[in-house]
Wavefront OBJ file of the C-alpha trace (Angstrom):
o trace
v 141.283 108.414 159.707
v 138.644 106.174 157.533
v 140.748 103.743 155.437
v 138.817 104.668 152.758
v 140.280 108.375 152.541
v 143.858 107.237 153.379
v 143.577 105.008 149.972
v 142.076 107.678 148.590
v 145.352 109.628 149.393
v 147.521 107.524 148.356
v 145.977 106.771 144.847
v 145.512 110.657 144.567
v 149.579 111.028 145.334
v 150.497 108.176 142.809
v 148.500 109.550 140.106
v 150.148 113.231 140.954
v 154.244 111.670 141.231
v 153.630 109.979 138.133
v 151.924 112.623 135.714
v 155.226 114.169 134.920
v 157.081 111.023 133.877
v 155.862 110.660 130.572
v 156.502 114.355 129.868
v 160.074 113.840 131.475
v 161.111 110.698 129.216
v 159.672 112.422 126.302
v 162.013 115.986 126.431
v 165.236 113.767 127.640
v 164.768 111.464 124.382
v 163.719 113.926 121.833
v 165.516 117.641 123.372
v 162.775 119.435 122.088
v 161.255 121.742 124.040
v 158.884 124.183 122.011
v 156.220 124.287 123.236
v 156.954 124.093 126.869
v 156.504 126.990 128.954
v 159.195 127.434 131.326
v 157.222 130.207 133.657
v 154.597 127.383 134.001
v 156.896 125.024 135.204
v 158.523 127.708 137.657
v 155.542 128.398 138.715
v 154.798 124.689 139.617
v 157.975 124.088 141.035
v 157.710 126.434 143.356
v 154.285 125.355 144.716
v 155.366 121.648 144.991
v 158.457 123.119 146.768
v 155.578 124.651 148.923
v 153.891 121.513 149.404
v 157.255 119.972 150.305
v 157.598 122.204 153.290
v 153.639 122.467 154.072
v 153.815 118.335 154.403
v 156.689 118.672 156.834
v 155.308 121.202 159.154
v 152.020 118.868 159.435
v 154.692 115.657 159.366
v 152.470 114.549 155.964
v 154.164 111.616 154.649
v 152.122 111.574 151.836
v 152.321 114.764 150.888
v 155.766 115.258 151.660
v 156.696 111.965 149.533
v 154.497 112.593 146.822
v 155.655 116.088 146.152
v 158.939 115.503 146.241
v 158.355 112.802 143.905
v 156.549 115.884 141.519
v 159.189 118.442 141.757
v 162.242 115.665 140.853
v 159.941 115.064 137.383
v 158.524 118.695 136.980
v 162.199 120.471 138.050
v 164.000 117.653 135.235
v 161.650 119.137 132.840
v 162.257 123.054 133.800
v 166.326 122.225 133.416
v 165.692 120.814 130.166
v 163.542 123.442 129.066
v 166.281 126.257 130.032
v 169.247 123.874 128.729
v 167.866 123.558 125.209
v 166.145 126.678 124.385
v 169.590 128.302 124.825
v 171.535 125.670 122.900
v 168.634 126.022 119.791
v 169.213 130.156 119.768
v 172.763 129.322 119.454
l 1 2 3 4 5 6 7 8 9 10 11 12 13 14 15 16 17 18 19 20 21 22 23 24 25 26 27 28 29 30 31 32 33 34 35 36 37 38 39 40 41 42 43 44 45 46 47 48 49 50 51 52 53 54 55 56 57 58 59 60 61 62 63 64 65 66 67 68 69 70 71 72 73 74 75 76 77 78 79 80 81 82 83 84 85 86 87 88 89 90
């Protein structure tokens, strides 16, 4: 494969594994979720998840790595969505 691409890759799965952090740190500090959709993030969950097990049956690293990087963030933010909406109806 050109090196070029392979950075490419790379760059492309940092950028992706990160995007979620500062959503993540901002929900844990503050607990508030409004605004959040929680079928959004199920949704995306579950297509990570499917880019998890897409990466492994082509032995992707990258992809494998990377997405599991994105559902740890993304899932942390569904679980915090479901754990304070119920405690605010309360």
């Amino acid at each position: 494969m050109d090196m070029t691409f392979e950075i490419i890759g790379w760059l492309a799965g940092i950028c992706t594994a990160v995007s979620f952090v500062p959503q993540s740190l901002k929900t844990f500090r503050t607990k508030n979720v409004a605004g959040l959709s929680a079928l959004t993030y199920t949704v995306y969950n579950l297509g990570v998840l499917g880019w998890v097990v897409y990466g492994a049956y082509l032995k992707s690293y990258q992809m494998v790595v990377f997405n599991a990087v994105c559902f740890a963030f993304s899932f942390s933010v569904l679980a915090m969505i479901l754990r304070y909406r119920r405690r605010s109806r309360l």
